[in-house]
PyMOL commands that place a pseudoatom at each C-alpha (Angstrom):
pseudoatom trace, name=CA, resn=UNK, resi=1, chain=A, elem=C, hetatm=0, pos=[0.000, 0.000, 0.000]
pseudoatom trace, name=CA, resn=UNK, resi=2, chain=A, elem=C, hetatm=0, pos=[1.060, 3.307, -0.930]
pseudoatom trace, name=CA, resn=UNK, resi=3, chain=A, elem=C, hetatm=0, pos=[1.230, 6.588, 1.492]
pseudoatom trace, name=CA, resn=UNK, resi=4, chain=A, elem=C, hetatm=0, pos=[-2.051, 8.219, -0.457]
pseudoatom trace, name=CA, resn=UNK, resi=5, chain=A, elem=C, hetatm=0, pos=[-3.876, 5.935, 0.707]
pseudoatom trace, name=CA, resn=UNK, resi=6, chain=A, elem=C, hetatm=0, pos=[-3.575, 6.615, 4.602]
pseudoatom trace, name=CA, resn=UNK, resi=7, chain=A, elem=C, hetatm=0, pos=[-3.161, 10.410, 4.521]
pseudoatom trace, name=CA, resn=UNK, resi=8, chain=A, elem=C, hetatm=0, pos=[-7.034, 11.525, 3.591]
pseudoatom trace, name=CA, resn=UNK, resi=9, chain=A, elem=C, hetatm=0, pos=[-7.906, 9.274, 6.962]
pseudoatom trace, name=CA, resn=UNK, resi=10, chain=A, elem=C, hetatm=0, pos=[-5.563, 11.102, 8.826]
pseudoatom trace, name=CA, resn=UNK, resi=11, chain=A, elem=C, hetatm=0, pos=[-6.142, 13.960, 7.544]
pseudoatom trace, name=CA, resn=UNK, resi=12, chain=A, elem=C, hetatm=0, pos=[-9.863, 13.294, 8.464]
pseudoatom trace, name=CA, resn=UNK, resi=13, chain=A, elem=C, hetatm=0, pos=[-9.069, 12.284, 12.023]
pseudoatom trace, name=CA, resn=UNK, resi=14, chain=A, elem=C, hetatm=0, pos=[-7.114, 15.607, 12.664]
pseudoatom trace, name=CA, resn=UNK, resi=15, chain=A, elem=C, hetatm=0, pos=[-10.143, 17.636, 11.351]
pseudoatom trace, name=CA, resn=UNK, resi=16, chain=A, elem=C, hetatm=0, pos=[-12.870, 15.878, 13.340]
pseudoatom trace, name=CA, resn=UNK, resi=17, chain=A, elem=C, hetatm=0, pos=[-10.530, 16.573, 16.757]
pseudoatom trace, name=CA, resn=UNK, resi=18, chain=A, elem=C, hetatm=0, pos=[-10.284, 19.834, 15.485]
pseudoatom trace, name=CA, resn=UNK, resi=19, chain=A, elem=C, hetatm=0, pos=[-14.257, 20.061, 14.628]
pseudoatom trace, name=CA, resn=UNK, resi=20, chain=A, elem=C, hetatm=0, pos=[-14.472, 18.259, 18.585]
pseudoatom trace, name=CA, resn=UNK, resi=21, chain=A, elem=C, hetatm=0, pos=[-12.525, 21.305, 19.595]
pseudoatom trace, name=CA, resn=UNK, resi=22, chain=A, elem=C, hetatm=0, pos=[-13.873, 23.992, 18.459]
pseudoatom trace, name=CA, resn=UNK, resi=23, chain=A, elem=C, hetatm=0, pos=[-17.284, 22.704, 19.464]
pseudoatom trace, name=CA, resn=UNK, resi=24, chain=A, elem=C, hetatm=0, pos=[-16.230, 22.708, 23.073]
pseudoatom trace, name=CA, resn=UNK, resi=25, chain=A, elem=C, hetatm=0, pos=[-14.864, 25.975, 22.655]
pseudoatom trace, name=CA, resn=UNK, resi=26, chain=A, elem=C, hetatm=0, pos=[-18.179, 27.058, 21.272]
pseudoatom trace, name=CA, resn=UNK, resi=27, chain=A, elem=C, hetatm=0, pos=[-19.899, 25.275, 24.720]
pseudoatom trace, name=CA, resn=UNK, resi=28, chain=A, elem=C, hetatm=0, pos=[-17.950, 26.909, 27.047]
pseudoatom trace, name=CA, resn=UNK, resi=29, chain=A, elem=C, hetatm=0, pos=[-18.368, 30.441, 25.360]
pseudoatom trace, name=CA, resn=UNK, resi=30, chain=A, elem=C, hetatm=0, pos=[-22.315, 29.845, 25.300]
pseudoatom trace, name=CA, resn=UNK, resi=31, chain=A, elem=C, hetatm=0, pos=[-21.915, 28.521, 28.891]
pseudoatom trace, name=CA, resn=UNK, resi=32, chain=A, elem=C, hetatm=0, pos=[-20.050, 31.636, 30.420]
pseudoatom trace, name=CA, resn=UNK, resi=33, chain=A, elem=C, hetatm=0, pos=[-22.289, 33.819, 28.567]
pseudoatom trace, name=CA, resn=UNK, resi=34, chain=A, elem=C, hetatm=0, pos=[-25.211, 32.303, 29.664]
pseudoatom trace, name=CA, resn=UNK, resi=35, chain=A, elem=C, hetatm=0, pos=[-23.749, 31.903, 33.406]
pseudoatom trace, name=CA, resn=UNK, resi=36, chain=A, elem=C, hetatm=0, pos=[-22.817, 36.284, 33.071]
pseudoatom trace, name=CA, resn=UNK, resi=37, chain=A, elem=C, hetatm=0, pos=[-26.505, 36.674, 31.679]
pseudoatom trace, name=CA, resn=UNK, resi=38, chain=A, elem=C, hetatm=0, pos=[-28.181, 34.891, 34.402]
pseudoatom trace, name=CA, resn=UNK, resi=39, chain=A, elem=C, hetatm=0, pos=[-26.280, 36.512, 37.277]
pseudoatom trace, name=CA, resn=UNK, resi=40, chain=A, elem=C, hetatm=0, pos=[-26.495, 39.834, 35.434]
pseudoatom trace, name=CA, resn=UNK, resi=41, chain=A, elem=C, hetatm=0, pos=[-30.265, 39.220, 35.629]
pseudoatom trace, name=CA, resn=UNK, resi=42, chain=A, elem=C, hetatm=0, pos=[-30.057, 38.168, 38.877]
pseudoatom trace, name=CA, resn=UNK, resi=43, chain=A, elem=C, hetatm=0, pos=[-28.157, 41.660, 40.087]
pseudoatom trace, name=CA, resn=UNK, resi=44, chain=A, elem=C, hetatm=0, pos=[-29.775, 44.246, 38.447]
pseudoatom trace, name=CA, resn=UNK, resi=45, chain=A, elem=C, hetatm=0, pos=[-33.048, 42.468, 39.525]
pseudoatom trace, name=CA, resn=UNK, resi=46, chain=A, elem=C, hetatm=0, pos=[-32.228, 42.444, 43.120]
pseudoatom trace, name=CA, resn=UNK, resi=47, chain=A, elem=C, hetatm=0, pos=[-31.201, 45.849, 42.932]
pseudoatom trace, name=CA, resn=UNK, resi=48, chain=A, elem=C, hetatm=0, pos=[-34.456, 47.062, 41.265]
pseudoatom trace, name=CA, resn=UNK, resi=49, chain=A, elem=C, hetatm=0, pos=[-36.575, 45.322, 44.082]
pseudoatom trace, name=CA, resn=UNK, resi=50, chain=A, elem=C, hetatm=0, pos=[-33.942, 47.175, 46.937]
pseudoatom trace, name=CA, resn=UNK, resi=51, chain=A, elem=C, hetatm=0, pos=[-34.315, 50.495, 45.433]
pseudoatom trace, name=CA, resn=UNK, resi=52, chain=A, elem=C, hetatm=0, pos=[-38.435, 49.941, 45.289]
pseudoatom trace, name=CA, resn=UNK, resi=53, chain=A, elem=C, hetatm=0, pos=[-38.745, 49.262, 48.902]
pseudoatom trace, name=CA, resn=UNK, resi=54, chain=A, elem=C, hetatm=0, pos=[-36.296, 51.274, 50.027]
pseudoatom trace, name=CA, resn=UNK, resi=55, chain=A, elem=C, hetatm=0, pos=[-37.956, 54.428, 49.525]
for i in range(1, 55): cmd.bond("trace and resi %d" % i, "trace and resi %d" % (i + 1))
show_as sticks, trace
zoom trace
């Protein structure tokens, strides 16, 4: 068997851990942004019902 032949399946295994990757990376990003949104939320909503029943 020549080289040719193994080289598209290798190349092929190096793109799909690359694809598994960058799908993590893309997780992680949507899971801190979510995480920042909710406690964000959270915050300012807490500090809406303070300033209400404060005065």
């Amino acid at each position: 068997m020549s080289k040719k032949f193994f080289q598209p399946e290798t190349r092929d295994a190096i793109n799909r851990r690359l694809y598994k990757g960058l799908i993590i990376v893309q997780t992680a990003i949507y899971r801190v942004f979510f995480l920042n949104t909710a406690i964000y939320r959270v915050f300012f909503l807490n500090t809406a019902i303070y300033r209400v029943f404060k005065n």
